[in-house]
C-alpha positions as a printed NumPy array, in Angstrom:
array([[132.104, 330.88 ,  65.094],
       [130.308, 330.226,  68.178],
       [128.825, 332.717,  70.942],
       [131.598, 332.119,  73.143],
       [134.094, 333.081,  70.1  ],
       [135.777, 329.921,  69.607],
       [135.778, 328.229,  66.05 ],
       [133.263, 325.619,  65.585],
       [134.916, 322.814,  63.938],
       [131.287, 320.514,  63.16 ],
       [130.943, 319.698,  59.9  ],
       [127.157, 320.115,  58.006],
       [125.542, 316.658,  57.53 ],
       [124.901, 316.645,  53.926],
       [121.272, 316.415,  53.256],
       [120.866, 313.35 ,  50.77 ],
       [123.271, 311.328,  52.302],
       [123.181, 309.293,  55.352],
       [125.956, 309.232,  57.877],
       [127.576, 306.27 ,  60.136],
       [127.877, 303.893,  56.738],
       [131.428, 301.811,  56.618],
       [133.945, 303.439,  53.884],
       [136.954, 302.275,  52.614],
       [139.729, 304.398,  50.929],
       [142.288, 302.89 ,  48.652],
       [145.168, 304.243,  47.616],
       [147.247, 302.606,  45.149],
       [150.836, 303.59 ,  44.603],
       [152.64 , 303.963,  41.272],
       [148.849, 303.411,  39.521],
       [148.372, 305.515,  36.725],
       [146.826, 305.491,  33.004],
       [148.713, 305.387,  29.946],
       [147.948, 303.496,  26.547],
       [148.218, 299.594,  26.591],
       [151.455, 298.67 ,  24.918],
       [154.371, 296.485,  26.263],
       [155.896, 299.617,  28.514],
       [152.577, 299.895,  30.524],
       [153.022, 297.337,  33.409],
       [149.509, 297.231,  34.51 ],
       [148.272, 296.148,  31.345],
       [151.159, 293.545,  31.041],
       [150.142, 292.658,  34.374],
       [147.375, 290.101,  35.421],
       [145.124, 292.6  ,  37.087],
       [141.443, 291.194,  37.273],
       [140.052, 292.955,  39.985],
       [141.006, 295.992,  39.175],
       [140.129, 295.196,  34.856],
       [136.514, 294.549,  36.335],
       [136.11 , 297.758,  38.247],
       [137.045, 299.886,  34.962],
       [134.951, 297.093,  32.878],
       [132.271, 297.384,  35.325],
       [130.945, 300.574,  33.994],
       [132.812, 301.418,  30.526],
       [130.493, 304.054,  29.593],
       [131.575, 305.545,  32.985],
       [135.374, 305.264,  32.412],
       [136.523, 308.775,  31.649],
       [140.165, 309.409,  31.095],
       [140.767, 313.352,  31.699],
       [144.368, 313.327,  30.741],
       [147.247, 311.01 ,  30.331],
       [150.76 , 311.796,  31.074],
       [153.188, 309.208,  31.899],
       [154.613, 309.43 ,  34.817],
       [152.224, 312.134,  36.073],
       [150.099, 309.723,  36.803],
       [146.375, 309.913,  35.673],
       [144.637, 307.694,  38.517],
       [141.758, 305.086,  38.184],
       [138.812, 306.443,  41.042],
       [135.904, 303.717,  41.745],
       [133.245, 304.016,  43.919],
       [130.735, 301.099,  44.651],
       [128.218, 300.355,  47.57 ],
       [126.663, 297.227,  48.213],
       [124.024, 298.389,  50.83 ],
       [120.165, 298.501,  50.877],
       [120.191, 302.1  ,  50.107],
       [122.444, 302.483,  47.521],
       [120.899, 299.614,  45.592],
       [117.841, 301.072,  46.255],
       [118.286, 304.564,  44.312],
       [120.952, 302.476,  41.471],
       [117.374, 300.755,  40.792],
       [115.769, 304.245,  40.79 ],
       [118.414, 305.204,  38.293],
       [121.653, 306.387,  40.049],
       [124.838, 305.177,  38.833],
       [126.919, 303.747,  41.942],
       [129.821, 301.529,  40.022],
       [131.949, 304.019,  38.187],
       [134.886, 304.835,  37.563],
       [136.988, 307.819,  36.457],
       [140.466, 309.493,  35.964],
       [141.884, 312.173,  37.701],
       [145.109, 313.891,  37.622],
       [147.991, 313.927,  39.996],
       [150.579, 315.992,  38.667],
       [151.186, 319.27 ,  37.09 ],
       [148.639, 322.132,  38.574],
       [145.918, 319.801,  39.794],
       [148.284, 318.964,  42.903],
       [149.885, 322.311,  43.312],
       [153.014, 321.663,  40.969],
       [154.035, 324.82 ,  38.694],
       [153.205, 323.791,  35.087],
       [151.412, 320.478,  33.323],
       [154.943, 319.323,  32.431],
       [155.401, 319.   ,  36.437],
       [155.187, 314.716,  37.207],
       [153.306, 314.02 ,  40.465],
       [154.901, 312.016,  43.125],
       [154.31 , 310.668,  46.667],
       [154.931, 313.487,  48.324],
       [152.562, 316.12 ,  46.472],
       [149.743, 313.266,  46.199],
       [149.386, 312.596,  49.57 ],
       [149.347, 316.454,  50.701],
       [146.887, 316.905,  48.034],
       [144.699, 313.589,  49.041],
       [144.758, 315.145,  52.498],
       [144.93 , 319.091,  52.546],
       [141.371, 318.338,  50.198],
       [142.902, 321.613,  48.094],
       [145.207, 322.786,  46.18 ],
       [148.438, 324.719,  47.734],
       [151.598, 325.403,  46.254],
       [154.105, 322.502,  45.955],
       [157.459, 321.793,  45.027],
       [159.431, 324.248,  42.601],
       [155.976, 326.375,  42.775],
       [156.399, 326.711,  46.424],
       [159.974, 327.532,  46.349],
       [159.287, 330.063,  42.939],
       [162.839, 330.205,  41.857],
       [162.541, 331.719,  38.992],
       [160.718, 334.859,  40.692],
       [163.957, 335.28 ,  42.213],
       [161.99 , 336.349,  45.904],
       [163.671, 333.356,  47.367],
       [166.876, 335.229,  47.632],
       [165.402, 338.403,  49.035],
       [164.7  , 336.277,  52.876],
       [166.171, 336.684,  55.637],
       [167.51 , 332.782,  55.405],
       [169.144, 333.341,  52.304],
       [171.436, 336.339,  53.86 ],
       [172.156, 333.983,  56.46 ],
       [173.881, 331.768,  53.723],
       [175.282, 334.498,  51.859],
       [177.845, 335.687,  54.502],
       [179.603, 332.481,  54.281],
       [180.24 , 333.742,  50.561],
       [182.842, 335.987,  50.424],
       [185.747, 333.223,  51.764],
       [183.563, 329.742,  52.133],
       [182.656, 327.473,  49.545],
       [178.612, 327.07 ,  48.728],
       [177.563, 323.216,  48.795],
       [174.222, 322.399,  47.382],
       [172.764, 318.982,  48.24 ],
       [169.695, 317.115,  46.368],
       [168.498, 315.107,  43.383],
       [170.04 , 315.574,  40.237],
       [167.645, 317.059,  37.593],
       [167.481, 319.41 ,  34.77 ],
       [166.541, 322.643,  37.035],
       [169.968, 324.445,  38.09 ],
       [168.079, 327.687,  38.874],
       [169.275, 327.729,  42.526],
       [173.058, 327.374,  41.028],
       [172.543, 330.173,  38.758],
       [170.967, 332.306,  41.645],
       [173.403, 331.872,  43.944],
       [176.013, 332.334,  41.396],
       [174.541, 335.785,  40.399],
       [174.172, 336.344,  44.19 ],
       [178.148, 336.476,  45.045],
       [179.074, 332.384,  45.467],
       [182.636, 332.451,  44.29 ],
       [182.767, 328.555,  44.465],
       [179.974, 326.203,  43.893],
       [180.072, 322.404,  44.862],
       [176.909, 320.268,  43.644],
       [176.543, 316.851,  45.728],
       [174.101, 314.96 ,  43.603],
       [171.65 , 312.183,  44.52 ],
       [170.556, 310.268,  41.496],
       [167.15 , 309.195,  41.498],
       [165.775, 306.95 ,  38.901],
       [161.632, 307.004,  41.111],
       [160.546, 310.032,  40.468],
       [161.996, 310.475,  36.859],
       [163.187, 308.195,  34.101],
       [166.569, 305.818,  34.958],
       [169.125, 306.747,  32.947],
       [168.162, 310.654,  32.995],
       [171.306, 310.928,  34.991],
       [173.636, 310.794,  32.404],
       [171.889, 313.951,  30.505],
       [171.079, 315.8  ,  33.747],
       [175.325, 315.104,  35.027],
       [176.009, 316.623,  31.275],
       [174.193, 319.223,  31.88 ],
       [174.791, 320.317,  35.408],
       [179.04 , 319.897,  34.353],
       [178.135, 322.451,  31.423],
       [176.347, 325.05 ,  33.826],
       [179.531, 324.622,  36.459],
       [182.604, 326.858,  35.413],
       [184.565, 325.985,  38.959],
       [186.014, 323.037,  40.889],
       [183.179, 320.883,  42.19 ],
       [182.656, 317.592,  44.223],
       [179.807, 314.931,  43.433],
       [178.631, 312.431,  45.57 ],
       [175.661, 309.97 ,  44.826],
       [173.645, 308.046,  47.167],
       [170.445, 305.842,  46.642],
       [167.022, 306.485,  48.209],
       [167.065, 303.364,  50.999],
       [165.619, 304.997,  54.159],
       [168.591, 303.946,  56.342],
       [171.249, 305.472,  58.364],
       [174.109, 303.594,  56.321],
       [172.887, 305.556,  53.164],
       [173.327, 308.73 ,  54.846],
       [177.196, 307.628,  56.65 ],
       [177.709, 307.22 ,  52.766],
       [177.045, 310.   ,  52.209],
       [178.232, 312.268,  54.539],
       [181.92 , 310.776,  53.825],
       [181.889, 311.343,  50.419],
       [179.876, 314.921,  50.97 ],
       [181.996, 315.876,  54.396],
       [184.809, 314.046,  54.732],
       [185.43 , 313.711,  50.353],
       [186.251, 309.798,  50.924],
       [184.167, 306.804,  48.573],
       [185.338, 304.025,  46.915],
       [184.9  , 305.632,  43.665],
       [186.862, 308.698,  42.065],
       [186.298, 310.126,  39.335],
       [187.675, 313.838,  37.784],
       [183.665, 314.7  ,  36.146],
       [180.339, 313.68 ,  36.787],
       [179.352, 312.91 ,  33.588],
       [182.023, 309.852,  33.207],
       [181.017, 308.528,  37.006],
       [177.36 , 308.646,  36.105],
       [178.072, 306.466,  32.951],
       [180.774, 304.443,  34.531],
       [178.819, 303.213,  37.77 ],
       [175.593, 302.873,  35.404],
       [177.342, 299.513,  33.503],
       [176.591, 297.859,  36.936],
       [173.377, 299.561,  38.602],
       [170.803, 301.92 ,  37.751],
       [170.264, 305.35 ,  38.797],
       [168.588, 304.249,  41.881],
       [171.858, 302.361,  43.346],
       [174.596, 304.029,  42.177],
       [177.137, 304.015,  44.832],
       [179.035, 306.862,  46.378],
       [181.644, 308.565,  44.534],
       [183.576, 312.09 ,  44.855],
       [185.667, 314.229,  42.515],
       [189.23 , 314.506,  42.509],
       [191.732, 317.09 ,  41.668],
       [195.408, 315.279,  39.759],
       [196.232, 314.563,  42.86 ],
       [193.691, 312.421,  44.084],
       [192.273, 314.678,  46.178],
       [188.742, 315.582,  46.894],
       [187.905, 318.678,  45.342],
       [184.763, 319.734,  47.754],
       [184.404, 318.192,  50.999],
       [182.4  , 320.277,  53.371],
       [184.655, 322.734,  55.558],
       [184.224, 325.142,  58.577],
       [183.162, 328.31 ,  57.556],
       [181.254, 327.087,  54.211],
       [177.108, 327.267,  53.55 ],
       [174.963, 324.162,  52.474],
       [171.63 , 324.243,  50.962],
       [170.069, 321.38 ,  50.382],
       [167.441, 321.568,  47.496],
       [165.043, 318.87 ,  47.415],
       [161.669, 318.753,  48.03 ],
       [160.955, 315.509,  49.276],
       [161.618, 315.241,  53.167],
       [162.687, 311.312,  53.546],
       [166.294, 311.792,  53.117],
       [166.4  , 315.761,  54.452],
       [165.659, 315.336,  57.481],
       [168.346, 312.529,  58.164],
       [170.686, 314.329,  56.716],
       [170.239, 317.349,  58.972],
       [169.859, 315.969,  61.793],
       [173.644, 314.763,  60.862],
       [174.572, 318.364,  60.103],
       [172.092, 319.8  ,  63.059],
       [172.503, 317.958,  65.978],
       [175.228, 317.999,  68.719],
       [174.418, 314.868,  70.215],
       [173.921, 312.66 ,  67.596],
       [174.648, 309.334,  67.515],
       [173.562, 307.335,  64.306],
       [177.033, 306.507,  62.591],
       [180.683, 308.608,  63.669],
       [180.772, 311.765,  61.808],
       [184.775, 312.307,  62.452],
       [184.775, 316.024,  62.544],
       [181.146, 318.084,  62.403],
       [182.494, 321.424,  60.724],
       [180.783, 324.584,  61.9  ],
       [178.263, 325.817,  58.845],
       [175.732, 327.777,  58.132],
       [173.197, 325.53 ,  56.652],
       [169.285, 325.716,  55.151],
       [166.819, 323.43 ,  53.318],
       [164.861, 324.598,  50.66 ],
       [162.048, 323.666,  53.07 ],
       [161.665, 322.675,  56.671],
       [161.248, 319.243,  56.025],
       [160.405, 318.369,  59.553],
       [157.83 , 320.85 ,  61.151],
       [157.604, 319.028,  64.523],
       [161.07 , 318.649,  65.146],
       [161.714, 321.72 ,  63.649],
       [164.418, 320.662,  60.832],
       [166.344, 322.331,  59.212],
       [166.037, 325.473,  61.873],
       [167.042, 327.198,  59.302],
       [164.65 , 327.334,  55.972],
       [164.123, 329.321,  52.739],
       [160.703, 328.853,  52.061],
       [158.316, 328.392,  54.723],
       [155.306, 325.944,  54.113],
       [151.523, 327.125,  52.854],
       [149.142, 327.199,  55.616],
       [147.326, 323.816,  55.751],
       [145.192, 322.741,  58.413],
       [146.29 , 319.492,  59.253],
       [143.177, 317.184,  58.808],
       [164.78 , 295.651,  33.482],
       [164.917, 293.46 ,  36.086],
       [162.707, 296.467,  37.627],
       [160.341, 295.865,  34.61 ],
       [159.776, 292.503,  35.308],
       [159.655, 293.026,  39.371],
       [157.031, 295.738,  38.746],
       [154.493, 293.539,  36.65 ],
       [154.939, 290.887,  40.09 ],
       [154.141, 293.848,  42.124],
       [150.654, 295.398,  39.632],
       [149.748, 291.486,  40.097],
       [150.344, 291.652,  43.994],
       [148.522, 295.022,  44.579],
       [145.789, 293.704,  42.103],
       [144.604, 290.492,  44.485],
       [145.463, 292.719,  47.352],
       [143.117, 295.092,  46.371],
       [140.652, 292.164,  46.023],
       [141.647, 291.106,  49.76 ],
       [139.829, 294.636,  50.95 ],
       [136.927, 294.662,  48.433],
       [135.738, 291.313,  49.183],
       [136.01 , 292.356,  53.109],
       [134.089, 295.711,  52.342],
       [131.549, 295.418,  49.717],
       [128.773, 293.744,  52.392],
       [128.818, 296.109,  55.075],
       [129.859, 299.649,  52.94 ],
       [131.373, 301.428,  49.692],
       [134.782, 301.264,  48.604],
       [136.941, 303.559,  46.741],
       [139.381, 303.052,  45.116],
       [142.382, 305.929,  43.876],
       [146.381, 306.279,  43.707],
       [149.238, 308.981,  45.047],
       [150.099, 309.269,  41.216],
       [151.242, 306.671,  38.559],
       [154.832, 305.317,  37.469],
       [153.901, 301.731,  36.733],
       [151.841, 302.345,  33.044],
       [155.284, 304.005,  31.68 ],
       [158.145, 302.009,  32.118],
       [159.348, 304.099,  29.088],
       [125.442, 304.815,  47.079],
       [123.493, 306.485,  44.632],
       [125.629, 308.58 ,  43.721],
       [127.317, 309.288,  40.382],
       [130.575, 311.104,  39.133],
       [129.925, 314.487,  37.907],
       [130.427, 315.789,  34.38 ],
       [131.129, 319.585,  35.527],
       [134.5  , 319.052,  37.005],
       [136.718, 318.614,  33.922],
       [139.867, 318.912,  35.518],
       [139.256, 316.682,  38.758],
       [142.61 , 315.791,  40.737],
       [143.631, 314.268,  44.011],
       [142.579, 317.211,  45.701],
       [139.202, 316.37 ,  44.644],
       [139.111, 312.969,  46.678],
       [138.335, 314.699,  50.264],
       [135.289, 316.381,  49.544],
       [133.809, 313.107,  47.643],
       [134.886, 310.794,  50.23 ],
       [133.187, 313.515,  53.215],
       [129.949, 313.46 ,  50.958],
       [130.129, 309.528,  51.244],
       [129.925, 309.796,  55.046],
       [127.132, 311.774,  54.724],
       [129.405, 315.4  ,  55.659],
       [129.046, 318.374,  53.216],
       [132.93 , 319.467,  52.895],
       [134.212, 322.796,  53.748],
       [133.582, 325.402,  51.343],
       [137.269, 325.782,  50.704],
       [137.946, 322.149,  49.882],
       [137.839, 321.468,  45.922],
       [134.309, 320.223,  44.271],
       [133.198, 316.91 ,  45.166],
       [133.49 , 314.228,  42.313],
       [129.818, 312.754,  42.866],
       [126.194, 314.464,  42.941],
       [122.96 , 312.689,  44.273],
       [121.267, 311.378,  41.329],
       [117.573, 313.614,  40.979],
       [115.196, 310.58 ,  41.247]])
């Protein structure tokens, strides 16, 4: 803190590394390590540039821990300038690569078991630490979620409304079971399937499942994850108004049904019926709706549906008056939901699928190549992903041997030290050391 009192926000030039050099940061999506058989589309994919980086310096290659979809990433760092070359003569190792992890604990997710995705990567790539994510920031099973003030707010609709919980189908259901416990006399679950994030076809479990843990009347409606406002008019009929062109009286025989034509990804909408046709959970006045996920995309379109008065994407028909909260607020700036039960940690900000996803390894592989070519005259290059997905379709410098348990987190403080910038004391370990001589 400065003598006037205000926070000094100037970074400590490191003191073996030179500032001002040109530094490019790669991140890969969907790139992730996992052992070479026909499943892993990056090995079944031609990927030369990215073969030679890991070839480059085999000795160097260190794989901390694989986990499917989890995604264990591939980290390179290279420099092609005088001074780098300079100390790599000398002795210091400058072309090496590593992997680091990006799921489970290393990117703020509750347990190993936990698979990394987009979201948690790139808070972790950014936040350069490690803050609570996901089912760990929400801490269901603590049960202190339900003690808030936001979760009273839902609970008075209880007594005489219906409870409507929104968000991606999975094998959780400890919000249900809360909320059940909590005085909910009637539960409706409006599932999303997903088929990214976890395995396609884990929807046909998961709908078993969820229709096993539901002892009441319930509605389901599935959309897919395209970022458009005619996904979410899909979904608000079937969720609102209890109208798609599919019925069906259970989950379980929808999810199978709609699968023999499109994968979990694109199922279209459909809603539960009673004998007589009827939707058995459209959204009414006087009811509560949580919606659970974690991811923000699709959250914050669908509440500015169910938030604003003035909206104007699609015709709603009727806009009944709820009491409605996310599990987060998935919007900060615009401030949506306005109503949240967890708030956020404190972060300064600073098939035919197989085949299309061995194109798209090839694709990223000579795009990659694109950028090194471009960069490796004038600076270093590094190379990293968000997390993996694709290997399970079922300047002298070196990388240090002390961090066993390196993660995205990790990436800030090594790609500060590259500038020439010591990171914050509160940022996780860099991944690189000066060489001694």
């Amino acid at each position: 803190m400065g003598s006037s009192g205000l926070v000094s926000w100037k970074l400590e030039d490191h003191p073996n590394l030179r500032k001002g050099k040109t530094i490019a940061l790669i991140v890969l999506d969907d790139w992730g390590e996992n052992k070479t058989d026909d499943y892993n589309c990056i090995h079944v994919a031609q990927t030369p540039t990215m073969d030679s980086l890991k070839l480059g310096a085999p000795e160097k290659w260190r794989l901390i821990r694989a986990h499917g979809l989890g995604g264990i990433i591939r980290w390179v760092a290279r420099s092609a300038n005088a001074e780098a070359d300079a100390l790599a003569k000398a002795g210091s190792l400058y072309d090496c690569s590593l992997s680091i992890m990006a799921h489970g604990k290393a990117v703020g997710l509750p347990t190993e078991d936990d698979m990394g995705n987009s979201e948690v990567g790139h808070n972790a790539l950014g936040a350069g630490r490690i803050f609570a994510q996901g089912a760990k920031l929400a801490d269901l099973a603590s049960g202190k979620i339900y003690e808030g003030e936001e979760f009273k707010y839902i609970i008075e609709c209880f007594e005489k409304g219906t409870l409507h919980l929104i968000g991606l189908l999975s094998d959780g259901g400890l919000l249900l079971k809360g909320a059940s416990e909590r005085g909910a006399k009637r539960i409706c679950v409006h599932i999303l399937t997903d088929g990214r994030d976890v395995l396609d076809g884990s929807s046909v479990v998961f709908a078993q499942t969820l229709e096993n843990d539901l002892a009441k009347s319930r509605e389901g409606s599935v959309d897919s994850h395209l970022n458009d406002w005619d996904v979410v008019k899909r979904g608000w009929d079937a969720q609102v108004l209890g109208e798609a062109p599919h019925k069906f009286t259970n989950a379980v025989e929808a999810v199978k049904k709609l699968r023999e034509n499109a994968n979990d990804q694109y199922l279209p909408p459909f809603v539960i019926v009673d004998e007589n046709e009827k939707a058995v959970g459209p959204i009414l006045y006087g009811d509560a709706v949580i919606t659970f996920n974690f991811r923000a995309d699709r959250m914050v379109m669908l509440a500015k549906a169910l938030e604003y008065q003035d909206f104007d994407k699609f015709d709603r028909v009727r806009v009944p008056k709820i009491r409605y909260a996310g599990m987060l607020q998935y919007d900060g700036e615009l401030k949506l939901p306005n109503h949240h039960l967890v708030s956020p940690p404190e972060i300064d900000r600073t098939s035919g699928e197989y085949l299309a996803t061995v194109v798209a390894c090839k694709a990223a592989d000579e795009a990659v190549k694109i950028i090194i070519d471009a960069i490796e005259q004038v600076g270093i290059y590094v190379v990293t992903s968000d997390h993996g997905n694709a290997e399970d379709m079922a300047p002298g410098v070196r990388f240090r041997n002390d961090v066993p348990d390196g993660g995205l987190a990790n990436v800030a403080a090594t790609v500060m030290n590259l500038h020439g910038i010591v990171a914050p004391s509160d940022y996780e370990p860099t991944l690189i050391e000066v060489a001694n001589n």
